[in-house]
ROMARDREN-78328 format. One line per 2 residues: their letters; for each residue x, y, z of C-alpha. Coordinates in pm, 1 decimal. Last residue first. Layout:
// residues N
A = X/Y/Z; ...
// end
This chain:
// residues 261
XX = 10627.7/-3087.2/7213.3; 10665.7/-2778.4/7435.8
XX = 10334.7/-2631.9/7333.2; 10134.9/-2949.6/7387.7
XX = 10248.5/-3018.7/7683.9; 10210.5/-2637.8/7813.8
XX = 9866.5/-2601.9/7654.1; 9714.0/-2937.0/7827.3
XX = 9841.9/-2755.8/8159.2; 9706.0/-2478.5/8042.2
XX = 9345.1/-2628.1/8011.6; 9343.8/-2806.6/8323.0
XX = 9378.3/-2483.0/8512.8; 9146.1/-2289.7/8292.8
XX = 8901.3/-2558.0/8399.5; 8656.8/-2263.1/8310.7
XX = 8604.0/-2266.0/7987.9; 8506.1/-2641.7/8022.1
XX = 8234.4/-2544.6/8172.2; 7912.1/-2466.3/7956.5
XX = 8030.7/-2735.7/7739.3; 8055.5/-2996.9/8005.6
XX = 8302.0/-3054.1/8255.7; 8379.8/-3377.8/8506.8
XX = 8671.0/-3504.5/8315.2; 8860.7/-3275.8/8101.8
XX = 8937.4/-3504.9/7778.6; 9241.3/-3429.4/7600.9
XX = 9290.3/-3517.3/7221.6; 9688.5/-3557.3/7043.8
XX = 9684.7/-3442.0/6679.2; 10033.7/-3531.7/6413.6
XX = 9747.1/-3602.0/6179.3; 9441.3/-3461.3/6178.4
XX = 9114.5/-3690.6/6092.0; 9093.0/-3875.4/6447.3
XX = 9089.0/-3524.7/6654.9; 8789.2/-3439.2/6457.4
XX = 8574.9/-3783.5/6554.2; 8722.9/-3738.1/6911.9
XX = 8574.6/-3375.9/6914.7; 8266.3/-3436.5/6740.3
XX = 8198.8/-3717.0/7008.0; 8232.2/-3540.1/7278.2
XX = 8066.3/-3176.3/7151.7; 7703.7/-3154.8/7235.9
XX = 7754.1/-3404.6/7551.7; 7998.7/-3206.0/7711.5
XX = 8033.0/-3453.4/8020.3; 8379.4/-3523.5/7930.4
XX = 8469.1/-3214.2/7862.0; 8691.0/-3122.6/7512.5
XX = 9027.0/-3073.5/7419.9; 9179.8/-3098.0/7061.0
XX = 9554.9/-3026.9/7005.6; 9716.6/-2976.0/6697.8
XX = 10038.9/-2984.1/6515.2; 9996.2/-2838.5/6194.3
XX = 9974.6/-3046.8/5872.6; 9580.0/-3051.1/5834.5
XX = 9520.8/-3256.5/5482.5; 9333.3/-3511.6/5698.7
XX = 9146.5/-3195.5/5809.7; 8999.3/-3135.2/5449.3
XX = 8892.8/-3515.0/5376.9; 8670.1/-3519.6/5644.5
XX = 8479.3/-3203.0/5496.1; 8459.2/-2885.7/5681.1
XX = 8097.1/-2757.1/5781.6; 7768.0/-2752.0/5579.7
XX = 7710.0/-2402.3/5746.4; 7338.2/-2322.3/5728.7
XX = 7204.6/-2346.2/6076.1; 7531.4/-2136.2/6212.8
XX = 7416.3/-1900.4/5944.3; 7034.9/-1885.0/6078.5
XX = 7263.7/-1856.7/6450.5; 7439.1/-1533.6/6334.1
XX = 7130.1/-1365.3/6246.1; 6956.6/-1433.3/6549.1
XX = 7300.8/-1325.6/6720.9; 7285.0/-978.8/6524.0
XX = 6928.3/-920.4/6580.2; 6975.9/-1000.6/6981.1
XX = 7255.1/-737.3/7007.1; 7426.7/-879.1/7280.9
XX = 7463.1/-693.1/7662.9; 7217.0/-902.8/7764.4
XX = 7410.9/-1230.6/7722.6; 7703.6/-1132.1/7924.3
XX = 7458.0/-972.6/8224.1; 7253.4/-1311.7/8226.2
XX = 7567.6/-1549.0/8245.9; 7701.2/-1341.0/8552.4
XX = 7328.6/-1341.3/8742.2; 7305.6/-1713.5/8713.2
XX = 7077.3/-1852.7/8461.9; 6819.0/-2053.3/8678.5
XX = 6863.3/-2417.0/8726.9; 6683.2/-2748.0/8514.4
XX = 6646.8/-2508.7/8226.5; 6387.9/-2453.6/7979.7
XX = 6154.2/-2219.6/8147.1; 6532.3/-2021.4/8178.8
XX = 6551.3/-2053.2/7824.1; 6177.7/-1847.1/7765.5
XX = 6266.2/-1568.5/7964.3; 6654.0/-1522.5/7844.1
XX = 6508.0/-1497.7/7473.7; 6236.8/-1284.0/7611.0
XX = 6517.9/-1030.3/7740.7; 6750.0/-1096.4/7423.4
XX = 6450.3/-966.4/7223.4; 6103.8/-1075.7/7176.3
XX = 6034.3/-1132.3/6784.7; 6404.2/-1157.1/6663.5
XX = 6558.1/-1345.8/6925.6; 6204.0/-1516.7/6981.3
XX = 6243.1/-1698.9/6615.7; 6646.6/-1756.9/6681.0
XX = 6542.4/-1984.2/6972.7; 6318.1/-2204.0/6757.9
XX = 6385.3/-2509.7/6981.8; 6570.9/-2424.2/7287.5
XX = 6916.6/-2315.7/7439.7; 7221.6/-2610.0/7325.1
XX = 6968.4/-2805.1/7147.1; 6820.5/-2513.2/6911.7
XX = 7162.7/-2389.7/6897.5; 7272.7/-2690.6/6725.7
XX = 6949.8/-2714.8/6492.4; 7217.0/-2757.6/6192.3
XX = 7548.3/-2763.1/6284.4; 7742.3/-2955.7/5981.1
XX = 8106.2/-3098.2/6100.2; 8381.5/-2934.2/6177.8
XX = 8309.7/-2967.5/6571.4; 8470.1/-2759.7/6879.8
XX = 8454.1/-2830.2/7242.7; 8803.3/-2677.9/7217.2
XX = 9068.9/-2605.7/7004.7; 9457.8/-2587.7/6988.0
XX = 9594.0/-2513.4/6652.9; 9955.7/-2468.5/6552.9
XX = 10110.9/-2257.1/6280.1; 9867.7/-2107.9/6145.9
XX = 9897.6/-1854.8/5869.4; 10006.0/-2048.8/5628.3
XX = 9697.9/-2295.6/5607.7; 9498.0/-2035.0/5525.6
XX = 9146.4/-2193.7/5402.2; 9127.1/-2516.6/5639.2
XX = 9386.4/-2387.6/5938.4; 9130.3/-2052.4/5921.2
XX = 8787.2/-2304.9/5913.3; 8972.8/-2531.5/6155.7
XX = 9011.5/-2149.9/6380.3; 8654.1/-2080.4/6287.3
XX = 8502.9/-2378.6/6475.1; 8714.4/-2370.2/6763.5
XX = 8574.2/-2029.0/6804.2; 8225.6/-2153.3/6728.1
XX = 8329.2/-2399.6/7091.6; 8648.8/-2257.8/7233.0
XX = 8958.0/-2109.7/7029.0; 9331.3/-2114.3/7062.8
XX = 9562.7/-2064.6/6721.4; 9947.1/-2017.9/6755.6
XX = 10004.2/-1715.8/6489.8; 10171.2/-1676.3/6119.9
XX = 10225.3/-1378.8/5957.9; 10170.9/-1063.4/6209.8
XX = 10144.3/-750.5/6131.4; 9854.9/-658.6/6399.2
XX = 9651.7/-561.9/6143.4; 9752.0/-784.2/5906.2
XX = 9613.9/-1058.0/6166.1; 9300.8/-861.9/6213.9
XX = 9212.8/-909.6/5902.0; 9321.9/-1262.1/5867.8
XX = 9067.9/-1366.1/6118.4; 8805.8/-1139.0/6000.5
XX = 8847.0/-1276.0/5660.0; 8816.3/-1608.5/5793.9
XX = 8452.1/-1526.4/5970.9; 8349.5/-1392.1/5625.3
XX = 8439.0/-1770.7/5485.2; 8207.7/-1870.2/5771.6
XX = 7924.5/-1712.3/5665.2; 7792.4/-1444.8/5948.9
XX = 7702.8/-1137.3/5686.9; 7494.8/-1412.2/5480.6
XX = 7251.9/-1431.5/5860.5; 7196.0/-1039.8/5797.0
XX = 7203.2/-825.8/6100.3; 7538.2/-705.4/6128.1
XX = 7687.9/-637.7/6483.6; 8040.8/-474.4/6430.8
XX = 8271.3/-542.9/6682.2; 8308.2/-442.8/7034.8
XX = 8108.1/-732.8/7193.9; 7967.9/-968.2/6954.1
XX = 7829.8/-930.9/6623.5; 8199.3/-1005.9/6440.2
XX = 8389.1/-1193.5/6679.9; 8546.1/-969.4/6950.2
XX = 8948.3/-1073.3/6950.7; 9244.6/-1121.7/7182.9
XX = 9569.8/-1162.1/7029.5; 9806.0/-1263.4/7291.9
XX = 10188.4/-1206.6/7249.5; 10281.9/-1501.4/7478.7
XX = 10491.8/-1560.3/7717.8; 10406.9/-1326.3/8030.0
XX = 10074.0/-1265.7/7900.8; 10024.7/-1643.3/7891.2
XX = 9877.6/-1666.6/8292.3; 9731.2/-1343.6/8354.3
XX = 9563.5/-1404.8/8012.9; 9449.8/-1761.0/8079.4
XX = 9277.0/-1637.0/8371.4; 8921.5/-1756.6/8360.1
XX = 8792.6/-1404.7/8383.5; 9073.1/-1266.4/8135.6
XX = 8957.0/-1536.4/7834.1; 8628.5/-1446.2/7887.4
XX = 8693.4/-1091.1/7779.4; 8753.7/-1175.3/7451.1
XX = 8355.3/-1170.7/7420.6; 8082.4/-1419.2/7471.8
XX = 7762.3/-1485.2/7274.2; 7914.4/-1741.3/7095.7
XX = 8264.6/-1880.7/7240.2; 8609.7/-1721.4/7205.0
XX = 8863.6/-1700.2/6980.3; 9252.8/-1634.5/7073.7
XX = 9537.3/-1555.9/6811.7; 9899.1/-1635.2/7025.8
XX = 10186.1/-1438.2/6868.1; 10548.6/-1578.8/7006.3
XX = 10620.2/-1394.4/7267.2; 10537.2/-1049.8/7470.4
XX = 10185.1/-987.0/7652.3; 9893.6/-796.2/7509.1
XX = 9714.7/-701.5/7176.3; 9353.6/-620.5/7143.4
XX = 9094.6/-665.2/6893.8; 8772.6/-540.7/6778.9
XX = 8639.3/-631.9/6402.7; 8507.5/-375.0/6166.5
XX = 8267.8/-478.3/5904.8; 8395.0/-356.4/5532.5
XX = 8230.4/-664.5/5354.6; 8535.9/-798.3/5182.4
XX = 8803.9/-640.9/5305.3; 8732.5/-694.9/5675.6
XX = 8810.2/-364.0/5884.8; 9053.1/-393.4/6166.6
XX = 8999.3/-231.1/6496.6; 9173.3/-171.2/6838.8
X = 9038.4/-193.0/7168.8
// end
């Protein structure tokens, strides 16, 4: 991994560059790392045509892990963005994000329009996220972050679930830094989100996926897809939130069109 410092706040962001192509910026999921993007095999399958940019967000993985909920804002997220872009030297990149990465890439397309050149994003929403976490885990799930860890965060969900966390899921989220993640859902909680008006000013070509049993994100997909012009939507059926990430099969395919449009 490679590193770019943000500008503004000095936190140092984790990247990676592989493949040949056109440049290809990739954002994954809370509480994930780039390396998602390998397990599901979207790398194996664009390294061959695609210069892939393959970040950490900031308090995950091999990036910086501050523990102030201002530190996660989402203009800070941007800066990391662009950082790592000048890193790289790159001007203008393909955009692919899942979930708060789909988030930060129309909060990129929003405040740099130049630098994208076309967005694909999944199970993503623009709109506020108050108390999202909450309903994705459990109410007050930043409280036991910060007062009994990651391990009695990982207690006290699976008491909430209908199936036990599966031994892959528990390994990614232990390895977090549960201040850091605490802190990054409070500014989750806060974000007002992109107004309406902002992605009917969009003038990339886009492409908004999202699973048809992903009951957090369904309708904020469709209602974000609506707003951008020159956007197509794509509905995986059978897949929720949790798995969407992993109909990597379906998810290229969507890619492909969309790319060769």
């Amino acid at each position: 991994m490679e590193y770019a410092s943000n500008a503004d706040d000095g936190t140092r962001i984790a990247y990676t560059v592989v493949g040949s192509g056109p440049p290809l910026l990739m954002v994954h999921g809370s509480f994930l790392t780039h390396t998602i993007w390998r397990t599901f095999g979207y790398v194996k399958a664009l390294r061959g045509s695609r210069q892939l940019i393959l970040i950490d967000s900031r308090g995950h993985g091999r990036s910086e892990k501050p523990h102030t909920p201002d530190a996660y804002a989402m203009s800070t997220i941007v800066g990391d963005l662009t950082a790592v872009l000048d890193a790289v030297g790159v001007d203008t990149v393909d955009y692919l994000g899942y979930s708060f990465g789909a988030r930060a890439g129309l909060a990129l397309t929003a405040a740099k329009p130049e630098r994208v050149r076309s967005l694909a994003v999944g199970g993503g929403s623009h709109g506020a996220q108050a108390g999202a976490f909450d309903r994705l885990f459990f109410p007050g799930c930043a409280d036991v972050l910060e007062q009994r860890g990651m391990d009695g965060f990982l207690e006290v969900w699976s008491s909430h679930r209908m199936f036990p966390i599966d031994p892959g899921t528990r390994a990614v989220f232990s390895a977090n830094d549960a201040q850091a993640m605490a802190a990054y859902i409070r500014a989750n909680d806060a974000d007002p989100g992109l107004p309406d008006e902002t992605l009917q000013q969009f003038t990339q070509p886009s492409l908004f996926y999202v699973g048809s049993q992903d009951g957090t994100r369904l309708d904020d997909t469709r209602a974000a897809a609506a707003l951008v012009p020159n956007s197509e939507l794509h509905v995986i059926r059978g897949f929720d939130h949790a798995t969407t990430m992993a109909a990597s099969e379906e998810v290229l395919g969507a890619l492909a069109q969309f790319w060769d449009h």
